[in-house]
N, C-alpha and C positions, 0 to 999 in steps of 0.2 A: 562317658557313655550315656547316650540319651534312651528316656525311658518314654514308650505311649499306653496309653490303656483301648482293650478295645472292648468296646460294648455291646448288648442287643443281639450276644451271637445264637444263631439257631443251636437249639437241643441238636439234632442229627449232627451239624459241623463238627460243634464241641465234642460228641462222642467221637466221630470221627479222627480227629485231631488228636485223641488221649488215646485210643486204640494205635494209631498209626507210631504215636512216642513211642507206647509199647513195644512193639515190633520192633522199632531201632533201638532201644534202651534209654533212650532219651525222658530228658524233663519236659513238662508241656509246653512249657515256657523256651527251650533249649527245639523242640520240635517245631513251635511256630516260627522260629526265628531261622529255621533250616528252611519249612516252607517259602518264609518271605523272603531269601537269600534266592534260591532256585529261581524265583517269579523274578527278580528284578535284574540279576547277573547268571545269568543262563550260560551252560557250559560252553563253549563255543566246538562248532561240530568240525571233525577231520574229515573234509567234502574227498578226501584221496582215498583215503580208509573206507568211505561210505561206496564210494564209487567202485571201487575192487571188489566190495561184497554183494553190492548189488547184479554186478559183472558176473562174478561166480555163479550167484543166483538164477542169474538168466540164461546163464552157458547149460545148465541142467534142466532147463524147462525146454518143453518140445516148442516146432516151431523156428521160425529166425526172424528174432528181433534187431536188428542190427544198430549200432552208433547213427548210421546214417538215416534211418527211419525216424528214430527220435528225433532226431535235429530238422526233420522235415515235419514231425505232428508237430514241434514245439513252434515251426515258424509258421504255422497254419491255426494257431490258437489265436480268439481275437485279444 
């Protein structure tokens, strides 16, 4: 396992970072490396799952937004 050090860090970060361990029960150390996990390998998102929520979403807002409006704003953006 490779080790780095980091330095120079802002008072507010550093607080930030210890506070936020807290809340998960994490180590500082065990907390930035959850951080720096997130940043580099990012969840990959279920775009069908997102889509059906958003769908619901919009089925209960007034109005009619339709599949076919957005495919025309989207093909009219430069």
């Amino acid at each position: 396992m490779k080790t780095i050090t980091l330095k120079n860090i802002p008072s507010p970060l550093h607080s930030a970072l210890k506070q936020r361990a807290r809340q998960h029960g994490r180590s500082l150390n065990k907390e930035a490396l959850a951080c720096l996990e997130m940043a580099v390998s990012p969840t990959p998102v279920d775009t069908d799952a997102m889509l059906h929520d958003i769908r619901a979403h919009r089925a209960g807002m007034p109005g009619r937004m339709s599949d076919r409006l957005i495919e025309m704003a989207n093909a009219n953006r430069p």
